[in-house]
N, C-alpha and C positions, 0 to 999 in steps of 0.2 A: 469749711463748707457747712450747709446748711443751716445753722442755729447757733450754736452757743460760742464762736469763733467770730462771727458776721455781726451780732448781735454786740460781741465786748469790743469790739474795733469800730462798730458806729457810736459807742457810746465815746469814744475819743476821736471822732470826726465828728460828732456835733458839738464835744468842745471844742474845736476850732486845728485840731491835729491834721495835716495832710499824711491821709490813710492812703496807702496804694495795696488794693490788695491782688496780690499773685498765685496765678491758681494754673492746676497742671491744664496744658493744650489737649489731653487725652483723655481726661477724666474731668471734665470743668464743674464746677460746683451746678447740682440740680434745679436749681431754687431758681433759677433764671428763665428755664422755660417752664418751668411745672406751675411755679406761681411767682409769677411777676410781678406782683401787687406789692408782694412781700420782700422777694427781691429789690425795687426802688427803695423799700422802708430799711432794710435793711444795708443794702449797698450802694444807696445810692449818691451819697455825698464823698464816695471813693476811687480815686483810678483807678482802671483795673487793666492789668493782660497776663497772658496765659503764656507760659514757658514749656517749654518740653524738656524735661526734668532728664532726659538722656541727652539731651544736648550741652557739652562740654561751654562752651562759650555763653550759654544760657545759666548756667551752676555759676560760673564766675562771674557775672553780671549779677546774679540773687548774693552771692557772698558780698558785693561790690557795696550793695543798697543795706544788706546787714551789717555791714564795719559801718553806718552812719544813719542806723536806724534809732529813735530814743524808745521805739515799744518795736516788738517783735510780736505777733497773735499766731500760731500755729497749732495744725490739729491735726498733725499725724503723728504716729509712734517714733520713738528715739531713731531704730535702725535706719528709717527711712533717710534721717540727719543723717547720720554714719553713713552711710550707704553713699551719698553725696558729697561728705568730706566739710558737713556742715554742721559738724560736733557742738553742743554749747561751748568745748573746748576751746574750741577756733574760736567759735564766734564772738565771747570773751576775751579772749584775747586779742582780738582784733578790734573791740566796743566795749571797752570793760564798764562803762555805765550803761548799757544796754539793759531792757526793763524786756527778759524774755515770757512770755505766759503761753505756757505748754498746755492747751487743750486736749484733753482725752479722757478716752471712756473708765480707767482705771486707776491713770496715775503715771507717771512719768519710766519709773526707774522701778528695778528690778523684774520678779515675773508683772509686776503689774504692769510694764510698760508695753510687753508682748500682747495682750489682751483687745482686743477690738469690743466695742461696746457704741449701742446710740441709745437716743434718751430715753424709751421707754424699757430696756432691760438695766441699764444703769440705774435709772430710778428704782426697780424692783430689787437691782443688786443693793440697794442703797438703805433698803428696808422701805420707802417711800411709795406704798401702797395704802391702797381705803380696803376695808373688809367690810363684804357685807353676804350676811347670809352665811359667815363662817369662813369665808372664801377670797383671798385676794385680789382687787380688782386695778385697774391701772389708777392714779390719783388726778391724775388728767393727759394728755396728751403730748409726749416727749416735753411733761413737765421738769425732766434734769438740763434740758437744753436752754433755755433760758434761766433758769436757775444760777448756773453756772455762768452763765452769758454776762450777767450783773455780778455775779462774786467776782469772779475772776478779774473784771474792771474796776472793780472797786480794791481789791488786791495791786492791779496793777498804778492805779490811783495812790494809794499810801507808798508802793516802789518805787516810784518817779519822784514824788516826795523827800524820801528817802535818798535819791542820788542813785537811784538806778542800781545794775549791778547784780541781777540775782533772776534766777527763772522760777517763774511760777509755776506751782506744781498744778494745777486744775481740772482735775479727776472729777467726770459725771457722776459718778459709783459715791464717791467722797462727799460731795457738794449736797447729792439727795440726802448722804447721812446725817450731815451736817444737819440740814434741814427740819430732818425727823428728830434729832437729838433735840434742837432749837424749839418747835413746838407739836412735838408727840404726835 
């Protein structure tokens, strides 16, 4: 949803990838009605429909489309998978070249998987702020959301490459540090 997920899955539908992207019936990504401009730049060379993620026959249709997926883009926390029986466990096992890239605000696995984050506290978790006046200020606008949006594709670019076969870890928090490490 919003940004840095939309963002690394368009950049593999403009190379020529048939993207579908699946989003919950109950909670549908904002970016559709809120800014639509952005929405077509962002999702618009993508199928898309909306599941109800408590419908039984709905879970085994998205597990159906994961056994014969070559890129996987998701952006919610581990549990949610577990919670649905849509473990990378299964899902490897069931696509063991599958090129999975786990979007989130922290990090995949351990307490960092529990952590919810968007792009403008990720970036500050991330060290990825301006000072001025002594004081920290945002460095631009849910600047970790496309940040990540490009790493991450480009991550999943060298994976596919590679023969697939491995989930991307793709942490906002990470990516700004990255970042800041890269040019101070």
């Amino acid at each position: 949803t919003l940004w840095a997920g939309p963002l690394c899955a368009s950049v593999f539908a403009a190379m020529g990838h048939d993207v579908h992207k699946i989003e919950s019936a109950t909670r549908p990504d904002p970016v559709a009605s809120a800014t639509p401009a952005l929405d077509r730049r962002l999702n618009g060379a993508k199928r898309r429909s909306a599941i109800a993620f408590d419908d039984p026959p709905a879970i085994a249709a998205l597990r159906d489309e994961m056994a014969v997926a070559d890129i996987l883009v998701t952006s919610a926390r581990p549990r949610a998978f577990d919670a649905l029986g849509l473990s990378p466990a299964a899902a490897f096992a069931a696509n063991p070249g599958l090129t999975w890239i786990a979007i989130t605000g922290h990090g995949w696995s351990g307490d960092a998987g529990m952590r919810v984050a968007f792009g403008d506290d990720a970036a500050v978790a991330g060290g990825l702020v301006e000072w001025s006046d002594g004081a920290p200020r945002f460095a631009g606008d849910a600047v970790a959301d496309p940040l990540t949006g490009i790493a991450a594709a480009i991550a999943g670019i060298e994976a596919i490459g590679n023969g697939g076969g491995v989930l991307i870890d793709a942490a906002l928090a990470r990516v700004s540090a990255g970042v800041v490490a890269q040019f101070g």
